[in-house]
N, C-alpha and C positions, 0 to 999 in steps of 0.2 A: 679316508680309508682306502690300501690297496684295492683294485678291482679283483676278485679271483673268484667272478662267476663265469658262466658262458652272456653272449651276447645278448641281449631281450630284445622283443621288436616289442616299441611301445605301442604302436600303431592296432596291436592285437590285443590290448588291455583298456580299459573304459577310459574313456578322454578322460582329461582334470576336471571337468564342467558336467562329464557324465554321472549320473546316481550312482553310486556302490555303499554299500556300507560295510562288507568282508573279503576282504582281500588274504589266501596264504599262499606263500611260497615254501616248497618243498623238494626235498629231495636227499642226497644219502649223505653221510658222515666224510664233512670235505668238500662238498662240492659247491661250496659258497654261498650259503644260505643267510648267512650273516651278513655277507658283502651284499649280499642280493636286496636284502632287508634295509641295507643303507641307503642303497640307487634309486629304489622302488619308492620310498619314504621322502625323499628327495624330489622327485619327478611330482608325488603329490602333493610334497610340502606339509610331511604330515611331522611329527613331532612325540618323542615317549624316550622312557629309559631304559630300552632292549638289556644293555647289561648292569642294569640295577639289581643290589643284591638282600641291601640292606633296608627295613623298614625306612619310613619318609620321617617319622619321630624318637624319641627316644623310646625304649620299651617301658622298662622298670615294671611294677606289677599293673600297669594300666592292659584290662582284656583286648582282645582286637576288635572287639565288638565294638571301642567304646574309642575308635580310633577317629579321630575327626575327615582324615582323608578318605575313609571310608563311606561315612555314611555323611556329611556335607553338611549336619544339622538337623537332617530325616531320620528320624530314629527307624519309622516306617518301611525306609530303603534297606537296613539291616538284612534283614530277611532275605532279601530279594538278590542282593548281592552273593551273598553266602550260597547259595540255590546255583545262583549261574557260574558259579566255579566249584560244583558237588560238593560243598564244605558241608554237607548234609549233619556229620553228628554235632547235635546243640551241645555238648561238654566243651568240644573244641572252640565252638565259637567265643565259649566264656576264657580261654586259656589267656596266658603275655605270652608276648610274640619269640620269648626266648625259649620255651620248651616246645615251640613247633617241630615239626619234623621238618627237612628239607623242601618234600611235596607239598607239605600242609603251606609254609612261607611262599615257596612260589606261586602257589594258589589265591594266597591272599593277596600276594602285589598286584597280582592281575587283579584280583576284585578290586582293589582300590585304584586301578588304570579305569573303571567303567565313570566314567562321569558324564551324566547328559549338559550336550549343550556346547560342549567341546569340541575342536574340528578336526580331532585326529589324533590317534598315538598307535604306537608299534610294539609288538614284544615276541621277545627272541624265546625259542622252545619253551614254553612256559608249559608243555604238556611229559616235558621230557621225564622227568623226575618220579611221576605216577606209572600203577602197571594201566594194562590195557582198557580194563574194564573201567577203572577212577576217569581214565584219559574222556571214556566213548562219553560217560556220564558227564564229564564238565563239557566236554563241546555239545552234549542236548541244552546243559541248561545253559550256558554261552551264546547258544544259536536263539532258546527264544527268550533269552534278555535281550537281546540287538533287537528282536522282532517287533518288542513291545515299547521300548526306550532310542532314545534319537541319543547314542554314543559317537555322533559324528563317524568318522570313516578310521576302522582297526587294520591294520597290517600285522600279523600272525608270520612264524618261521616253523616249522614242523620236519622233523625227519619221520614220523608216524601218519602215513597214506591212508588208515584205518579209520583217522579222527573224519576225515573229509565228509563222510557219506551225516556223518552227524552234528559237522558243523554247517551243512550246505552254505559254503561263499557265493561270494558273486564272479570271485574267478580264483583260478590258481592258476601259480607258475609252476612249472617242473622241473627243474635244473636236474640236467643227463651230463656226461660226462663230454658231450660234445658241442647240446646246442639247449638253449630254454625254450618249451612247449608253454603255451598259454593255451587253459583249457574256462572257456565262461562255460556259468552254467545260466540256463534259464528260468531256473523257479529257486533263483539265490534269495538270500535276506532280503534284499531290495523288493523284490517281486513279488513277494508272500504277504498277506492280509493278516494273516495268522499264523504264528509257532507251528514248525513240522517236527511232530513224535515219531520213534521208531514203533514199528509194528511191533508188538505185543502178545503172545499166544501162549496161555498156559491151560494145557494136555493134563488131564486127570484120569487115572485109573483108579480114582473111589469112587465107588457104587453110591453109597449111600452112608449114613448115621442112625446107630442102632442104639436107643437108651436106652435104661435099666438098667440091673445088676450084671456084668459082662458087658454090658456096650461098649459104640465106640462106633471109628470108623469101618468099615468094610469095604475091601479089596487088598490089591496087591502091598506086601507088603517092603518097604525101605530099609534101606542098611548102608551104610558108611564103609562098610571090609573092602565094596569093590572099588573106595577112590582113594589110589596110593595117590603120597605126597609129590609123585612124580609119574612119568611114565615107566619108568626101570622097576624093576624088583628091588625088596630089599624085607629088613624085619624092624619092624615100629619096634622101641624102645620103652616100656612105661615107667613111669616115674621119673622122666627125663628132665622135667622141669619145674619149678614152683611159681606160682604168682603174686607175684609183690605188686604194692602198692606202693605210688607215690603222691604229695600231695603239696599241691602250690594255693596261694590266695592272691585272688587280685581287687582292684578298687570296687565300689559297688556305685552304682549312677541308675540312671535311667535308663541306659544300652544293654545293662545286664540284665536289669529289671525285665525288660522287653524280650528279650532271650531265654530266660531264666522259669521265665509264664508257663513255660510246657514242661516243666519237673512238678513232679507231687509232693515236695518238697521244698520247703523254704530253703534261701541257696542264700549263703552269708559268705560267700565271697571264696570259701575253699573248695578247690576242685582235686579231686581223686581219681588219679589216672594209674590203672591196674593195666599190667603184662606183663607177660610170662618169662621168667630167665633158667636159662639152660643152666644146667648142674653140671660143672666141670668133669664131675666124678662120673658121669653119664658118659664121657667120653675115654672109656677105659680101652678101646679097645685102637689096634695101630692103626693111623691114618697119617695121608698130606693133604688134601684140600678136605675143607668146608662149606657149606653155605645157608647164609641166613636167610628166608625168603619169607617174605608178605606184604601186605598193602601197606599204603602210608600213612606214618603214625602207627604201626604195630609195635615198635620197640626193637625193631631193626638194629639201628645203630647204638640203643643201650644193650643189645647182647654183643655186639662187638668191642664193645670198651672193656669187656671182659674178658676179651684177651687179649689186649695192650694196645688198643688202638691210639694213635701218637696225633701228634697234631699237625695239621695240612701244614705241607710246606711251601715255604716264603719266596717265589722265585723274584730273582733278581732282575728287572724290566732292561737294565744294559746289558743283560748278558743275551747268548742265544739259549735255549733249551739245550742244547749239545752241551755245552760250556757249560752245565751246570747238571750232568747226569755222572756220577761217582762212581762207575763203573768200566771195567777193563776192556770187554769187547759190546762197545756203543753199538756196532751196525746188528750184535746178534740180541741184543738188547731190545732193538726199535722193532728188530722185526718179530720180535714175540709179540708185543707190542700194538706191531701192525702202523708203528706210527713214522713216515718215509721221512728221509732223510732231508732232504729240501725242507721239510714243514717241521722238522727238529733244530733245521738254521737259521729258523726265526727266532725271535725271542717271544715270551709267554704271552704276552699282552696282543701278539697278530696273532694268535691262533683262535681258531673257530671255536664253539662250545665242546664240541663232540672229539678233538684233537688239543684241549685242554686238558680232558678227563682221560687222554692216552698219557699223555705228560707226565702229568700226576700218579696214572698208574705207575709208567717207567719209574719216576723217580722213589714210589715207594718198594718199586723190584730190588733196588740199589740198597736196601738195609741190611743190616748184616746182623738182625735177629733171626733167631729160632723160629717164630711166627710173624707172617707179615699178612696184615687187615687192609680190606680194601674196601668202603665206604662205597652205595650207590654205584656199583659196580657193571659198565656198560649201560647205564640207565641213559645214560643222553648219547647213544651210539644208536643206528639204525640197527634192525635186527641182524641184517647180512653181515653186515662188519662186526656186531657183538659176538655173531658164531665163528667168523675169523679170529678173532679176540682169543677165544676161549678153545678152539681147538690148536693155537701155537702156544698156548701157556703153557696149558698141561704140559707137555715136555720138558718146556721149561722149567716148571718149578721139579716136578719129578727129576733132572739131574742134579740140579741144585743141590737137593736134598733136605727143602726147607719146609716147614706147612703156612698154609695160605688157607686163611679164611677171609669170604667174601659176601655183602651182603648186597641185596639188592631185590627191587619191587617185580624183577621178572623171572618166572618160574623155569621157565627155560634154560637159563644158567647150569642149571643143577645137572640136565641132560647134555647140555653141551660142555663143560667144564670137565665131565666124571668124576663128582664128586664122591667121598668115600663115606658123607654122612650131609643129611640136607636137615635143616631145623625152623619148622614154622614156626614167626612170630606168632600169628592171629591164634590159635589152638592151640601153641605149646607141645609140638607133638616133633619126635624125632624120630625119623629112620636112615638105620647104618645102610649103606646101599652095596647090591652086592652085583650089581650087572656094571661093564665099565663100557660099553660100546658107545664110541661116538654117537650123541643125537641128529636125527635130518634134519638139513641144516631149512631155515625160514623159507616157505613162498614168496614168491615177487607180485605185489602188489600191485595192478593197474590204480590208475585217479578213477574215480568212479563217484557219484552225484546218484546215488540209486537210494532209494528212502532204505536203511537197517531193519533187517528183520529178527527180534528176538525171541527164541524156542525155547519154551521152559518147561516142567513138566514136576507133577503135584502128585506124591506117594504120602501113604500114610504110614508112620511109626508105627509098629508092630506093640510095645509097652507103653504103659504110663511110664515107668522109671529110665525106656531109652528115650523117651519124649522128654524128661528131665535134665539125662547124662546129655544129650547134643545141644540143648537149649543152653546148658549152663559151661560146654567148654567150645561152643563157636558162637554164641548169639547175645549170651547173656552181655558181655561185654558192652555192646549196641545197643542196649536196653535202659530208660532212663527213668524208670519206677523202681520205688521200693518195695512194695508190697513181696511177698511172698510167695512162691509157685504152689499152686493147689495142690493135692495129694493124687486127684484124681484128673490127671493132665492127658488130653489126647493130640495128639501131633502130627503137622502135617509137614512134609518137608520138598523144598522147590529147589531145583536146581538146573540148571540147563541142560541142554540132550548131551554135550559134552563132561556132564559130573557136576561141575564147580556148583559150591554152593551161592542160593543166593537169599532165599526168603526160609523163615521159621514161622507156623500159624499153628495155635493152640486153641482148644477149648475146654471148657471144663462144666461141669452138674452144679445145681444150683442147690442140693439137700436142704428142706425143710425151706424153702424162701418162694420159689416158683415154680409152682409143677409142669412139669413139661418142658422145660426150655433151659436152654443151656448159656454162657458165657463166653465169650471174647476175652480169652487170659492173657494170649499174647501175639502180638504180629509182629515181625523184627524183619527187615530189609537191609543187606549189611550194605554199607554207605558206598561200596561201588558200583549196586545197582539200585541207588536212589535215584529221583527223578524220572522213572517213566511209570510211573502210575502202577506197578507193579504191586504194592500195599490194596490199597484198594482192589484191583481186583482179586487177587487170592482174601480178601475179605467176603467178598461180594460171593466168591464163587464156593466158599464154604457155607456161607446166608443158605444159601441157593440148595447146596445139600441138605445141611439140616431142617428147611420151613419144607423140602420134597420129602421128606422123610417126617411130617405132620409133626416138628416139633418147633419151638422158637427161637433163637437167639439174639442176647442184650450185648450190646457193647458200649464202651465209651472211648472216647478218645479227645485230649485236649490239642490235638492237631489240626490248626485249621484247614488244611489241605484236604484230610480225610473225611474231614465234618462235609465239606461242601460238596463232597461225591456222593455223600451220603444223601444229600439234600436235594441232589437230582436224582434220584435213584425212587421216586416214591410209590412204585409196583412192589420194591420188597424194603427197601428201610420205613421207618415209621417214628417219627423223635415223639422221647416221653414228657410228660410235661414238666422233670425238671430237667430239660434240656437247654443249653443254656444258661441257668442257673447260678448263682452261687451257690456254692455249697461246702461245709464244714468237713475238712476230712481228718480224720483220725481213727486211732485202733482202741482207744483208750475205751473201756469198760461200758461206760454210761453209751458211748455212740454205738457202741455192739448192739447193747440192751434194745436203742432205741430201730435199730435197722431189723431187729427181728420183729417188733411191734409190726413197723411196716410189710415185712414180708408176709406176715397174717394177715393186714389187712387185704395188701393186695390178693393174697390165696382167692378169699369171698370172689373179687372184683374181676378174675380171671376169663370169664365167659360171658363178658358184656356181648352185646349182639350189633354185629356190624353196622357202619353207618349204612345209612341207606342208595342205595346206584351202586354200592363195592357189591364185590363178587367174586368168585376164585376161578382160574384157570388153569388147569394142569400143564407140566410140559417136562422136559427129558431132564434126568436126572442131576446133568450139572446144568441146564438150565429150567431152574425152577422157576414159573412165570404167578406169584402171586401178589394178589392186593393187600394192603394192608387194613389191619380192621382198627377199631377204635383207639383213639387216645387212652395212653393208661401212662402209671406211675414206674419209678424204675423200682426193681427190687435189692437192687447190688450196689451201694453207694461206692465212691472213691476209698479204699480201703488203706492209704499211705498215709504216713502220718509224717513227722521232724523225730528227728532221734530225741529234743528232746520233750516232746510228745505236745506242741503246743499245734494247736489246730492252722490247717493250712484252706484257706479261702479258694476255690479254684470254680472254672465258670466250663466245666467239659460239655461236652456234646454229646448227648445220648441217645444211644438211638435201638430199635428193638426190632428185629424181621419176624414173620410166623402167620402161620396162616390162621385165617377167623373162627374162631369156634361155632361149632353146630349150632343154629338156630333151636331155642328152646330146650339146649342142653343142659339149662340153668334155672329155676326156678323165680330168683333173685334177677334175672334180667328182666322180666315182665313188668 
């Protein structure tokens, strides 16, 4: 391969003989990170398929869970894999590898590049394709899969400086337009005993939990009106979209089974994947550009097939990029573009990733439709060159006189493009935009090795029924129960100090079953920020309100992650004794009949009297410091059933906070 980086001093990079186990090289759109990733992989004699596009097997309806390059014969590794490259939702895991999204496929080959034992492999922007938040989330769980497993020595290529602080390597390159900087760091993979998490801090302004008729949470109250879809003005659309559903099946084994464990639901092999598609009719009003924008796997590129999205074009490997762009003035062409004229004299196959996806844009500029669709749009472009990107189009197309719609995982698009209408996959929500100003174009990024700090902050729903309406058009989605939402929902909602959503926590009254104490209805983490423990503690820190507020709360969860937080936690969780368990779940009549028998019993059994050494200790409202008092039963079994109502076997983890009841409040305790 061409050399077209700057020079490296190897001398500044860990011998061949030295420990490393992460190595990335970085730096902007162009400046040889590819070539770089060749030299570098060379010198250590390491070995991967950087521009591998396609699975290593055939697909067919085989899931990817069930993929042998993946999990090696460990069904057990499943898991673990899927974690260290954020494939967080269990639906997807069970999907065939043909309806993944672009993100979702890149995510996977890198999971199937992790194999212990191995002395090396390399991969070229495998973070490109995700937005920012998916990116930071796979290099946490990237960083402590290396930490915990001997994957031989990974070579990484990134134009995103952002991942670093979350991937901590053991060095990076930095390719500048002049010279390569080598930056090591000292508390890389190599050097760590243990996985490094970003800090974590979620800020609550609720007081307390008020039960009875009118309860609820108290304090300040949350709303949605002040996070527009963008930074610009504009007026939301409603009715802009509907929700369909689509539905695939794939083989059923032992991988699925294994995957399959954490639905309430027996799962015969069809998956149902719902999202949202824009109603043409919605767009009544005159425009030139669009833009699709959400995470990976929202249905990004099925709302753009709906407006005649064509199929990638074939370039010809003897020709140049030049020779092969059907357009009358090439140079004014390239420089909408952005894409120079030397790197358009090559042909397709020497260009870089980032100067591929200029290419391809050019070549779909050259159509001489009425609308022209642009797929993952600057998604493998750094951000400075994507704002270059996007403030010479406009013009562009604005003389033309053509419309252009564009989709892609980065929100920023929309401000920087001026678009005249943006439409969320993940919500389904559209707004016409009415402000046209250029957006500030990205900060410049230093390398930085500094541990991520993330700032979240915990309001409470003002309704039971907006605790409903937000749960069911941004959360629900992410949800992998069927049960039904209670009538009597209280919500809480987390989002970072900047807006963006991230977590939904719900609770709800347990009428006629347990007095005093409420339920764990719902905790939803949208799968960008999974992996930092964020589930758990907005659990933990709701516990903490409601046993300070002298009441109890049950939960269950068949998540092993969550279970085992739960189980160090033994100041305020408390497992029931069908904890662990099997247990029959259904809605069906008799099992109703029989959960209310229990809820009487336990009624009596409420005000056992603490074991003996416990005791209680007061402390601040969202940190409530109490013991737990005796083993007891649960009152609220699994309530999901199979659609077609045959009992589901499931082994959850149950577990109950609240503080002990008065001594000799009870009669029946003596």
């Amino acid at each position: 391969m061409e050399q077209r980086h700057p020079p490296i001093d190897f001398t500044q990079l860990p011998g061949p003989y030295e420990a490393w186990k992460l190595g990335v090289i970085c730096g902007d759109t162009g400046s040889g990170k590819t070539s770089a990733l060749h030299t570098v992989s060379t010198f250590y004699e390491l070995h991967g398929l950087p521009w591998q596009t396609e699975p290593p097997i055939a697909a067919g309806n085989t899931a990817i869970c069930s993929y042998p390059e993946l999990h090696g014969g460990d069904v057990k590794s499943i898991s673990l894999k899927f974690q260290a490259v954020a494939m967080h939702s269990l639906p997807t895991r069970v999907k065939p590898f043909h309806v993944l999204s672009q993100g979702e496929r890149e995510r996977f080959l890198l999971a199937t590049s992790l194999k212990e034992g191995q002395l090396g492999s390399i991969g070229d922007d495998r973070f490109a394709m995700v937005d920012a938040e998916t990116a930071h989330s796979l290099c946490t769980g990237l960083h402590r899969y290396l930490c915990q497993h001997d994957c031989g020595r990974i070579l990484l290529a990134t134009c995103k400086k952002s991942v670093l602080p979350f991937l901590q390597p053991d060095f990076v390159i930095e390719l500048l337009p002049d010279k390569a900087v080598v930056h090591r760091n000292g508390h890389g993979i190599s050097a760590l005993t243990s996985p490094m998490r970003p800090m974590v801090s979620i800020n609550t302004a609720v007081e307390r939990f008020a039960g009875g008729p009118g309860g609820g949470w108290r304090g300040p109250e949350e709303s949605l009106d002040d996070m527009p879809l963008q930074s610009r003005t504009g007026q939301r659309i409603p009715g802009a979209s509907v929700r369909e559903e689509f539905q695939v099946s794939v083989g059923l084994d032992e991988c699925t089974a294994a995957v399959s464990k954490a639905f309430d639901h027996p799962f015969d092999g069809s998956i149902k994947q719902k999202c949202f598609r824009l109603k043409p009719e919605a767009l009544s009003f005159s425009w030139s550009i669009g833009a699709i924008i959400g995470p990976s796997g929202s249905g990004k590129s099925t709302n753009l097939k709906n407006f005649g999205q064509g199929l990638p074009f074939q370039w010809d490997p003897a020709k140049s990029v030049w020779d092969q762009l059907p357009y009358g003035d090439k140079k004014k062409l390239l420089e909408a573009v952005t894409l120079g004229e030397a790197a358009a004299r090559r042909s397709y196959d020497q260009l870089s990733a980032g100067e591929r996806s200029l290419a391809q844009l050019a070549r779909s500029l050259c159509s001489n439709g009425s609308v022209i669709t642009v797929d993952e749009f600057t998604s493998l472009l750094d951000r400075h060159r994507a704002y270059q990107v996007c403030t010479k189009i406009h013009p562009f197309i604005m003389e033309r006189g053509i419309q252009l719609v564009v989709a892609g995982c980065h929100k920023d698009i929309a401000d920087w493009l001026r678009v005249n209408w943006v439409f969320e996959a993940d919500s389904g929500e559209l707004l016409q935009v009415q402000d046209f100003t250029v957006g500030s174009p990205p900060p410049r990024i230093a390398v930085s090795f500094e541990v991520p700090k993330i700032d979240l902050v915990m309001r409470r729903l003002e309704t039971s029924t907006r605790s409903r309406n937000i749960f069911a058009s941004h959360f629900e989605a992410h949800h992998y129960m069927d049960g039904l939402l209670p009538t009597g929902l209280y919500g809480q909602l987390i989002r970072t100090t900047s807006g963006e959503l991230v977590a939904f926590h719900a609770v709800s009254a347990q009428p006629g079953q347990i007095h005093n104490a409420m339920r764990e209805s719902r905790l939803v983490v949208l799968p960008p920020w999974q992996g930092y423990g964020i589930g758990p503690r907005a659990s933990t820190l709701a516990a903490e309100l409601i046993v300070a507020s002298g009441m109890r709360l049950f939960c269950k969860t068949s998540q092993e992650a969550l279970g085992s937080h739960r189980s160090k936690a033994p100041y305020l969780w408390r497992p029931t004794t069908t904890n662990g368990k099997p247990m029959t779940a259904s809605l069906s009549e008799g099992f109703t009949r029989k959960r209310k028998r229990e809820a009487k019993r336990l009624e009596g059994l409420r005000c056992l009297r603490p074991r003996e050494g416990w005791s209680e200790a007061g402390g601040q409202t969202s940190e409530a410091h109490l013991r737990p008092s005796t083993e007891s039963s649960l009152g609220q079994r699994c309530r999901a059933s199979s659609s077609s109502g045959a009992p589901r076997v499931l082994q959850p983890r149950v577990y109950w906070a609240g503080p002990p009841p008065a001594e000799g409040s009870c009669r029946g305790c003596e």
